[in-house]
N, C-alpha and C positions, 0 to 999 in steps of 0.2 A: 502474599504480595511481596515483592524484588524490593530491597530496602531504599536501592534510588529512584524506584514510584513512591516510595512513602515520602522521602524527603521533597520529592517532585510533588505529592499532591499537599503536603503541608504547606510548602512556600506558597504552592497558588491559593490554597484557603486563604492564607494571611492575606494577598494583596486583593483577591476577591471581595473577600469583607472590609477590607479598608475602601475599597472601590464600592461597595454599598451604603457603607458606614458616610461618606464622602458625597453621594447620591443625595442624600437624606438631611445634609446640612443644611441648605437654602430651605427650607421646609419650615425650620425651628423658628419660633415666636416671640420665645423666652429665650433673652439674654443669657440666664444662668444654662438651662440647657444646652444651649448650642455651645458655651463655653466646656462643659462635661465633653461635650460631643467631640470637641477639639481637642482634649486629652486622649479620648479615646484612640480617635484618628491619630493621632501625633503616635502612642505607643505601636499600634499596629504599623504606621508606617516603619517605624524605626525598629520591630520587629521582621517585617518583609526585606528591610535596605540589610540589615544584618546576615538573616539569613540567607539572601540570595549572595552575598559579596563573601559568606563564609562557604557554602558550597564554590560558588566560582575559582575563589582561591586553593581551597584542597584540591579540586580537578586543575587545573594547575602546579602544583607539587606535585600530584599523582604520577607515579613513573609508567606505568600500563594501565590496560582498559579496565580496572576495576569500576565498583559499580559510583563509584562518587565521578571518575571519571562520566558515567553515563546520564549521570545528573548534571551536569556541568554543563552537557551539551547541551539536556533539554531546555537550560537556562539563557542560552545564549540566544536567542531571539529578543528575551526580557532584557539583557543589560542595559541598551539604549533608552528605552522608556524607563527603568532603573535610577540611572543614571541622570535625568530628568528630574526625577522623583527627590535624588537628593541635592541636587542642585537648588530646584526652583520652590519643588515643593515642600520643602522642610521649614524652607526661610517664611515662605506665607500663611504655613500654619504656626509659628512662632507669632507673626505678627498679629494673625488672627487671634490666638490667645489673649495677649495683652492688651487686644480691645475689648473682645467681649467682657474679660477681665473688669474694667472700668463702667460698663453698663450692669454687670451680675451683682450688685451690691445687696439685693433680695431678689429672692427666689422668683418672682411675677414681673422683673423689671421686662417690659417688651423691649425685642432687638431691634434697632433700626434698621432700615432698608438697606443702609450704608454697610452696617455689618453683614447683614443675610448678602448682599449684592459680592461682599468680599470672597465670604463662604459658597456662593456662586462661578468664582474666576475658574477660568478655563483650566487653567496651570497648579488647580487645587488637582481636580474629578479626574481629570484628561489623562493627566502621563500613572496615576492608580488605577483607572481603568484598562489602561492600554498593556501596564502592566501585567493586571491580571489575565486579561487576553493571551498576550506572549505566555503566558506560564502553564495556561490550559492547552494551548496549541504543542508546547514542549512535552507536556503530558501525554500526549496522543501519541504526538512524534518518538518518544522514545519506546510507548507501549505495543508499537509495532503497526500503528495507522498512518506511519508513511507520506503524514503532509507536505512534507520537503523532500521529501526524498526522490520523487520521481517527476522525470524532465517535464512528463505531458500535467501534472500538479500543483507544480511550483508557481507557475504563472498565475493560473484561476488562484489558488489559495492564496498569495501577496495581493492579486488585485479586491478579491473578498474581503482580507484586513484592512488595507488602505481603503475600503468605502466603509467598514462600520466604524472604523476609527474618524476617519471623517465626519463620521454622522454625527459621532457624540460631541466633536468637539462644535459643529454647529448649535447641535442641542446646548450645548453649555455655554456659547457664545448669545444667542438667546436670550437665556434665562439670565445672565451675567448683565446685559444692556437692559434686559426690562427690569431689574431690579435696581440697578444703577440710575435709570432716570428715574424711579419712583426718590430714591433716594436725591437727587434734585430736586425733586418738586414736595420732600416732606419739610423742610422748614416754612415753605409758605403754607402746608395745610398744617402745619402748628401753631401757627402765627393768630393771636389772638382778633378774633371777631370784632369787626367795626361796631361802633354805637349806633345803636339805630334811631334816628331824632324822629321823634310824634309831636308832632301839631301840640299846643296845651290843649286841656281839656277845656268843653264848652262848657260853662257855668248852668247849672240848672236853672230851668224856670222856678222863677218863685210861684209859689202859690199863697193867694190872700186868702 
């Protein structure tokens, strides 16, 4: 294998699994886990944001078409979702952190809806998924499958992306609202049970 398909398929492994890793968040029950879970997510992101802004940059200083050059290109469909990535997504899983943070005090504490619903947002899943998308696509495109390349292609293949990318972010838009109103409606199903008043008790018959 050409060493800018290696770099090409490592970066997309990274955001791939950040992008499942990411999937898999709303799921978690445990406060302490989904905290873990947010570490994890957190280094991979910031492993994917790395490598993808260190390849870009060398194909950039590159003077000819060497092979970092050819990684560079395959990455340029990812910057924008990228880009996204550490804009928006970095800051929400900081803040995610320091909630879950405050609920993981033992290992069994259950996450509230408010957390899983945060770990839900759109703006977590969406631009790590879309990422990994662009990376795979760059992979193909550089390995000689011609997605962008060709006039009659371009078209179907943008419209292809733009509906699965749409998909998800409705799926996650979804899942983001149903757990958000559950999260409204858990301090009233916390809220301690009325007293139930009973009649006093009838006095038995005596017996003589």
């Amino acid at each position: 294998m050409d060493s800018h398909l290696i770099v090409l398929v490592t970066v997309a492994a990274v955001w791939l699994t950040a992008g499942i890793v990411a999937e898999g968040m709303p799921r978690l029950h445990r406060a302490y886990t989904l905290r873990r879970r947010v570490h994890w997510l957190f280094a991979l992101t910031l492993a994917g944001l790395g490598l993808t802004g260190g390849v870009l940059m060398a194909g950039l200083q590159s003077p000819g078409s060497a092979p970092v050059d050819r990684a560079a290109a395959g990455l340029a469909l990812a910057t924008v979702p990228a880009l996204v990535v550490a804009v928006c997504t970095v800051r929400r899983l900081r803040r995610l952190s320091a909630g879950a943070a405050a609920f993981a005090a033992a290992p069994r504490t259950p996450a509230p809806h408010g957390l899983r619903a945060a770990a839900a947002h759109p703006l977590i899943g969406l631009p790590l998924q879309a990422t990994g998308l662009a990376t795979v696509v760059g992979v193909f495109s550089v390995n000689g499958f011609g997605l962008l390349a060709g006039a009659g292609l371009t078209g179907p293949a943008v419209t292809v992306g733009l509906l699965v990318v749409t998909a998800i972010a409705v799926r996650h838009s979804l899942r983001h609202s149903r757990l958000a109103e559950r999260a409204v409606a858990e301090p009233d199903a916390g809220a301690p049970a009325e007293p139930v008043l009973t009649s006093p008790r009838t006095p038995d018959a005596l017996h003589v």
